[in-house]
Chimera marker file (.cmm) of the C-alpha trace (Angstrom):
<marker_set name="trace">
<marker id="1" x="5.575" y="13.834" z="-1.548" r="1" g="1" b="0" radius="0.5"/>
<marker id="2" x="4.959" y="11.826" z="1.754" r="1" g="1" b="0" radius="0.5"/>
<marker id="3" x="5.766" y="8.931" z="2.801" r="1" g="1" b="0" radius="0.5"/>
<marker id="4" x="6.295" y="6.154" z="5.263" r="1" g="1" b="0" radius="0.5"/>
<marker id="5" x="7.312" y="2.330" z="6.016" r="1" g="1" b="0" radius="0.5"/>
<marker id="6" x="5.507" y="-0.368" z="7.637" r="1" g="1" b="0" radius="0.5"/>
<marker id="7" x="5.717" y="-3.821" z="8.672" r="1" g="1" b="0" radius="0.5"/>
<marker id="8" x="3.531" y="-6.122" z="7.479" r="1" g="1" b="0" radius="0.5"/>
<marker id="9" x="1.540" y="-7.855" z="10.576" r="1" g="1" b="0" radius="0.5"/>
<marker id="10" x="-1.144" y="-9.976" z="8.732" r="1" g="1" b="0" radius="0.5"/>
<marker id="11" x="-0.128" y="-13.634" z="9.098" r="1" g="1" b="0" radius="0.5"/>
<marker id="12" x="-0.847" y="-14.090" z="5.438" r="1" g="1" b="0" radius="0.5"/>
<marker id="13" x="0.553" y="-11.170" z="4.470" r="1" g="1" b="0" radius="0.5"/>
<marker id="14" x="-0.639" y="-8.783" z="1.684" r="1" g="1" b="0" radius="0.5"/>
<marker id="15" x="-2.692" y="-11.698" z="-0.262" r="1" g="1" b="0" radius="0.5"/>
<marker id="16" x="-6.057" y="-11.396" z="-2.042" r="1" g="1" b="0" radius="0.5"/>
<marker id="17" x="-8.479" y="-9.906" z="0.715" r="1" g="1" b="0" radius="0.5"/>
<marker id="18" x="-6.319" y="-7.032" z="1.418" r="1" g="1" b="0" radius="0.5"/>
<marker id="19" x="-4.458" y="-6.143" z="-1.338" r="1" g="1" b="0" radius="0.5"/>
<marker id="20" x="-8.133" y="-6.090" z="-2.785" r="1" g="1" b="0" radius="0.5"/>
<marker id="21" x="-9.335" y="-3.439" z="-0.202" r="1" g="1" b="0" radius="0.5"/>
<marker id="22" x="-6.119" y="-1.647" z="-0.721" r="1" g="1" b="0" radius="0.5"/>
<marker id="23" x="-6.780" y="-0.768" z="-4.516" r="1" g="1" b="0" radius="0.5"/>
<marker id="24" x="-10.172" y="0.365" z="-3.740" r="1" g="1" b="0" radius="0.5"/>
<marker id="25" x="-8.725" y="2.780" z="-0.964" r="1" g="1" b="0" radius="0.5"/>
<marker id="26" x="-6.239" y="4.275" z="-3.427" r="1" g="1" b="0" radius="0.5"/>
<marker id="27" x="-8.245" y="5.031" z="-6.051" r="1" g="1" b="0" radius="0.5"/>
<marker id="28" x="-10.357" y="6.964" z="-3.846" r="1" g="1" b="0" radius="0.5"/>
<marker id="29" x="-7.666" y="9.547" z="-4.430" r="1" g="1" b="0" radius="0.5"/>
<marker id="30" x="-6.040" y="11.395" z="-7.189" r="1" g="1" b="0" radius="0.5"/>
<marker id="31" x="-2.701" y="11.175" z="-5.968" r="1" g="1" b="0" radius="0.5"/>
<marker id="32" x="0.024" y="8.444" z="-7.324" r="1" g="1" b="0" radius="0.5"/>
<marker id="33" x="0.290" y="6.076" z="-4.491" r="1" g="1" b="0" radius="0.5"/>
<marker id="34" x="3.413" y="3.401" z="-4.727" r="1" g="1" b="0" radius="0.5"/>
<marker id="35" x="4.200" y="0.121" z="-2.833" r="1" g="1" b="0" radius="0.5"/>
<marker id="36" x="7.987" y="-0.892" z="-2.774" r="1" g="1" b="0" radius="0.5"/>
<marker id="37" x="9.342" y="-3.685" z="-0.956" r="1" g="1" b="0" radius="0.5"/>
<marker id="38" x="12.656" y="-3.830" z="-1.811" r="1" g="1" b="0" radius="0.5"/>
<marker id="39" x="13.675" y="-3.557" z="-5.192" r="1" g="1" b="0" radius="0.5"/>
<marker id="40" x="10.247" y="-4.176" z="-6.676" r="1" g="1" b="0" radius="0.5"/>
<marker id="41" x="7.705" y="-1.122" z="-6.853" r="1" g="1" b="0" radius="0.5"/>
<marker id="42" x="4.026" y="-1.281" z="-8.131" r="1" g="1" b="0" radius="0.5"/>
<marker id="43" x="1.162" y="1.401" z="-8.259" r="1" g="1" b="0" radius="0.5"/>
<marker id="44" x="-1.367" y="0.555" z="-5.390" r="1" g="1" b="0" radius="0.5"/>
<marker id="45" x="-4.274" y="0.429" z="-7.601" r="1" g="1" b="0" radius="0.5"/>
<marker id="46" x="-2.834" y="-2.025" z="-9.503" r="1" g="1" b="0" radius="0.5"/>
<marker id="47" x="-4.092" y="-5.344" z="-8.081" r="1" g="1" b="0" radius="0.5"/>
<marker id="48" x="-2.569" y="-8.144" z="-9.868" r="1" g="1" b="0" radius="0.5"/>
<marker id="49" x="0.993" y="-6.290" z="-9.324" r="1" g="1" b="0" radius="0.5"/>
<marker id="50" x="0.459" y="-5.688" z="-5.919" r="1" g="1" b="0" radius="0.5"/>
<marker id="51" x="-0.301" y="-9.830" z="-5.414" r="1" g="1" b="0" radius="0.5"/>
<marker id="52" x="2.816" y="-10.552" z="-7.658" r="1" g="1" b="0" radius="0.5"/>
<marker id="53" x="5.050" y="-8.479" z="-5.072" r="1" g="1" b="0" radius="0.5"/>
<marker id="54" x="4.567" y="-11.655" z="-2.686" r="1" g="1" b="0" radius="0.5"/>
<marker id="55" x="4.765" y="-9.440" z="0.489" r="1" g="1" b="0" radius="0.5"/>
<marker id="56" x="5.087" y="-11.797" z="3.619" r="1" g="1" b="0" radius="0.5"/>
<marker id="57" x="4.623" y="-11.285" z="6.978" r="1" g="1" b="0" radius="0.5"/>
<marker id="58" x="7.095" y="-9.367" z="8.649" r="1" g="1" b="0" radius="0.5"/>
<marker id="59" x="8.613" y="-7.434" z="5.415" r="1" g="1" b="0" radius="0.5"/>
<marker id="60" x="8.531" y="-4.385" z="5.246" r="1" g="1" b="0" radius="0.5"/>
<marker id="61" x="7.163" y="-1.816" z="2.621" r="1" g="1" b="0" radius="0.5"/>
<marker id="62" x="7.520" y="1.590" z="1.699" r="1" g="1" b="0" radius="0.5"/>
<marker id="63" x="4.556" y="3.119" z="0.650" r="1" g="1" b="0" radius="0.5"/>
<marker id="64" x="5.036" y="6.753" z="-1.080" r="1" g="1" b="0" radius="0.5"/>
<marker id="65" x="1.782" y="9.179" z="-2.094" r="1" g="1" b="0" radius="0.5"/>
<marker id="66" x="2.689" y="12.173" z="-4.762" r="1" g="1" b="0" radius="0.5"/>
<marker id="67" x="-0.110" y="14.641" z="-5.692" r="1" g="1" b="0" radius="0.5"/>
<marker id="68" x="-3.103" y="17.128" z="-4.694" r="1" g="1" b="0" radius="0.5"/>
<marker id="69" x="-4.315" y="15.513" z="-2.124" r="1" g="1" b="0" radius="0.5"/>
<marker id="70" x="-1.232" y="13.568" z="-0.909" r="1" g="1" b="0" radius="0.5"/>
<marker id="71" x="-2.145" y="15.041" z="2.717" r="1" g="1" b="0" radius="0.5"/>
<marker id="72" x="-5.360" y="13.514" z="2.716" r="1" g="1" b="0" radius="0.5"/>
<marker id="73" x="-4.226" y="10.072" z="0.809" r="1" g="1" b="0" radius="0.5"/>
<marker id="74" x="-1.148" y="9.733" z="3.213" r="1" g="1" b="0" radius="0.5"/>
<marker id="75" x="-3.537" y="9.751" z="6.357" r="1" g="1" b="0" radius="0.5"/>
<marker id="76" x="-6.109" y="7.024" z="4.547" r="1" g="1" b="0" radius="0.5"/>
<marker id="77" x="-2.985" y="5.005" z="3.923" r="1" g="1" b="0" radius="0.5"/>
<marker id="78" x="-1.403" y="4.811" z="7.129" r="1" g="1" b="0" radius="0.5"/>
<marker id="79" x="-4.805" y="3.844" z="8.865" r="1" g="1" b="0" radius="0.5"/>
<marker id="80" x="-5.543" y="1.127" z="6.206" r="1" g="1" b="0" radius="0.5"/>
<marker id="81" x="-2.631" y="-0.525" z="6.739" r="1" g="1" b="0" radius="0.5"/>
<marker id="82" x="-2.568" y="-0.739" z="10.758" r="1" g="1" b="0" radius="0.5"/>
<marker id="83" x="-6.466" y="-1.799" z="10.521" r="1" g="1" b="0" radius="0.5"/>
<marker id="84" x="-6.151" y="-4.207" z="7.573" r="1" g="1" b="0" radius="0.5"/>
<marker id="85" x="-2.283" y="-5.339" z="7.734" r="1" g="1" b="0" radius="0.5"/>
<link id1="1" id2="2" r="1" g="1" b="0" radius="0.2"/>
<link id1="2" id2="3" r="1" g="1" b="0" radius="0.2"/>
<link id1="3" id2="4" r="1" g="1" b="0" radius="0.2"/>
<link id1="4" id2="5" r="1" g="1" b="0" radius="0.2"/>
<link id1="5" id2="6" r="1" g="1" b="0" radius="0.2"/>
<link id1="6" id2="7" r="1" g="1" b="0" radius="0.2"/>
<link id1="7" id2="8" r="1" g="1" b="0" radius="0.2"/>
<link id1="8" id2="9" r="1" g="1" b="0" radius="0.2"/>
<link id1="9" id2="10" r="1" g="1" b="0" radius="0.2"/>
<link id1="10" id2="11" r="1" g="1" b="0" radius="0.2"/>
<link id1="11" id2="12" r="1" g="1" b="0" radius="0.2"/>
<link id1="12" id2="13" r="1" g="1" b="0" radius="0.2"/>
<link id1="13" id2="14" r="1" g="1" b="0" radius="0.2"/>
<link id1="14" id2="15" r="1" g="1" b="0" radius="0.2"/>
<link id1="15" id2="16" r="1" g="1" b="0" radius="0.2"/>
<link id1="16" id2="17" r="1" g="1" b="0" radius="0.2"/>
<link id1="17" id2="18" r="1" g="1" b="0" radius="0.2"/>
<link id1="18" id2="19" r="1" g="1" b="0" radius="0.2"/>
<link id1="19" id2="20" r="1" g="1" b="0" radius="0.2"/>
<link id1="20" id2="21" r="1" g="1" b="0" radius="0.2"/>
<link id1="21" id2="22" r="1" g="1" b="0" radius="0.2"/>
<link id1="22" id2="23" r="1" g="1" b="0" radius="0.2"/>
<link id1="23" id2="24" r="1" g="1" b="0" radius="0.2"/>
<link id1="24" id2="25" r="1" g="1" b="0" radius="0.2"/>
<link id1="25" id2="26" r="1" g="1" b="0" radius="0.2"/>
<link id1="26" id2="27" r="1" g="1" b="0" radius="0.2"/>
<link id1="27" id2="28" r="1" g="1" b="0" radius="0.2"/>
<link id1="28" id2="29" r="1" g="1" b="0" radius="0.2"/>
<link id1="29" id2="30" r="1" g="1" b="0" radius="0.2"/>
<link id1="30" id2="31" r="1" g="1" b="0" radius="0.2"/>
<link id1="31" id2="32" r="1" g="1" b="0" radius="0.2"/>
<link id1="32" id2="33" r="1" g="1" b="0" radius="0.2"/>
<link id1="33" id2="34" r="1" g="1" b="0" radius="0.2"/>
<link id1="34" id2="35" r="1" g="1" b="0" radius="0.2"/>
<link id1="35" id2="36" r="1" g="1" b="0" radius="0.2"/>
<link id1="36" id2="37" r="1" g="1" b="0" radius="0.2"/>
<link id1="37" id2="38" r="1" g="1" b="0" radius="0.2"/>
<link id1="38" id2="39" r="1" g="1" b="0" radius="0.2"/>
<link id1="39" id2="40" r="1" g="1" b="0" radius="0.2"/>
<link id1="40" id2="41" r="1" g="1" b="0" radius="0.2"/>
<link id1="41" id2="42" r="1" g="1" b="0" radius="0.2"/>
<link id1="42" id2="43" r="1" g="1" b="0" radius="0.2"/>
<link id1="43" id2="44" r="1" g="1" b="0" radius="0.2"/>
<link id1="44" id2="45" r="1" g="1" b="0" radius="0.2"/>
<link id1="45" id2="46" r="1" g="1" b="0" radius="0.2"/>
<link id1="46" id2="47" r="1" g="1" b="0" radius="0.2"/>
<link id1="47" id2="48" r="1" g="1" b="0" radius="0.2"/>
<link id1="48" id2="49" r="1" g="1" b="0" radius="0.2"/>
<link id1="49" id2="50" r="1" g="1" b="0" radius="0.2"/>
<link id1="50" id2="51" r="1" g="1" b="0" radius="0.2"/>
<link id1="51" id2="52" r="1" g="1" b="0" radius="0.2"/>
<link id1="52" id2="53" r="1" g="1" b="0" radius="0.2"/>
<link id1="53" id2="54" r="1" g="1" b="0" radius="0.2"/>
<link id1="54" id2="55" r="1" g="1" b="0" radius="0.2"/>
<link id1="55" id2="56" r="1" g="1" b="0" radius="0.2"/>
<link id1="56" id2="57" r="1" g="1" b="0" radius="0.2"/>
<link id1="57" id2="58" r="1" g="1" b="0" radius="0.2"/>
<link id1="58" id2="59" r="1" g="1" b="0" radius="0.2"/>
<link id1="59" id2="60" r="1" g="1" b="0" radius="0.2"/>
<link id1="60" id2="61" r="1" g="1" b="0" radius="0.2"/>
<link id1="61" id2="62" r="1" g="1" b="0" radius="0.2"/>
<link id1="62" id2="63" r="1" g="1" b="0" radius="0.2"/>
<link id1="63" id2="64" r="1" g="1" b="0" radius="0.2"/>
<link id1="64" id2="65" r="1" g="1" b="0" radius="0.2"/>
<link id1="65" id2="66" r="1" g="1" b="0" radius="0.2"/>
<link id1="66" id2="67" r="1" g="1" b="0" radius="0.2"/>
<link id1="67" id2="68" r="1" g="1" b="0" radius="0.2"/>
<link id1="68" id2="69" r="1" g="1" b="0" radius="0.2"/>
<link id1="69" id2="70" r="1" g="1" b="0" radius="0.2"/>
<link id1="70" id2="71" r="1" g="1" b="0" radius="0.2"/>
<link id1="71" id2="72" r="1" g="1" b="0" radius="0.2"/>
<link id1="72" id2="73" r="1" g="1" b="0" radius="0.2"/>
<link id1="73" id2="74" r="1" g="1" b="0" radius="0.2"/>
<link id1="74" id2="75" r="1" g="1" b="0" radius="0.2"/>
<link id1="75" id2="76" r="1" g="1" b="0" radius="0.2"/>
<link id1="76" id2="77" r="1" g="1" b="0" radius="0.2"/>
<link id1="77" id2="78" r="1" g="1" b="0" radius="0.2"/>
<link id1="78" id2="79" r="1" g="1" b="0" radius="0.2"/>
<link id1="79" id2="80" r="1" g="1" b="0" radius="0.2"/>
<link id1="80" id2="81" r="1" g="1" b="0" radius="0.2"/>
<link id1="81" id2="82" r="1" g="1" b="0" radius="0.2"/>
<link id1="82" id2="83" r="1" g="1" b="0" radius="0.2"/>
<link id1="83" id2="84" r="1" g="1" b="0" radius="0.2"/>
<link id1="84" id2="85" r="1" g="1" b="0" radius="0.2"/>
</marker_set>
């Protein structure tokens, strides 16, 4: 399992746009990839859940990737989120 935090940047946060790109990123892979910001913890291909997590600017998030190509999926998740967030 890998994983690893980050701070949201994007003045609007993780709203439509993004949160749009980021489901189409994750299920490029077969791996289980999770968002958690603090209590609350959705699956990242799972757009309307990821919206409902109302992730603001500034918070932060802990994203975790579990499965065969959690190597690969860990990389492509790390790079979204400094280019898009």
């Amino acid at each position: 399992m890998k994983s690893f935090e980050y701070v949201i940047n994007d003045e609007l946060g993780l709203h439509a746009r993004p949160a749009g790109l980021l489901v189409k990123e994750a299920k490029k892979f077969s791996s289980k990839i999770m968002v958690k910001k603090e209590e609350k913890e959705v699956q990242a291909t799972q757009l309307m859940m990821l919206m409902g997590m109302a992730v603001k600017k500034g918070a932060e998030v802990t994203v975790t990737i579990e499965g065969e190509d959690e190597e690969e999926a860990a990389k492509a998740m790390e790079t979204f989120f400094k280019d898009n967030l």
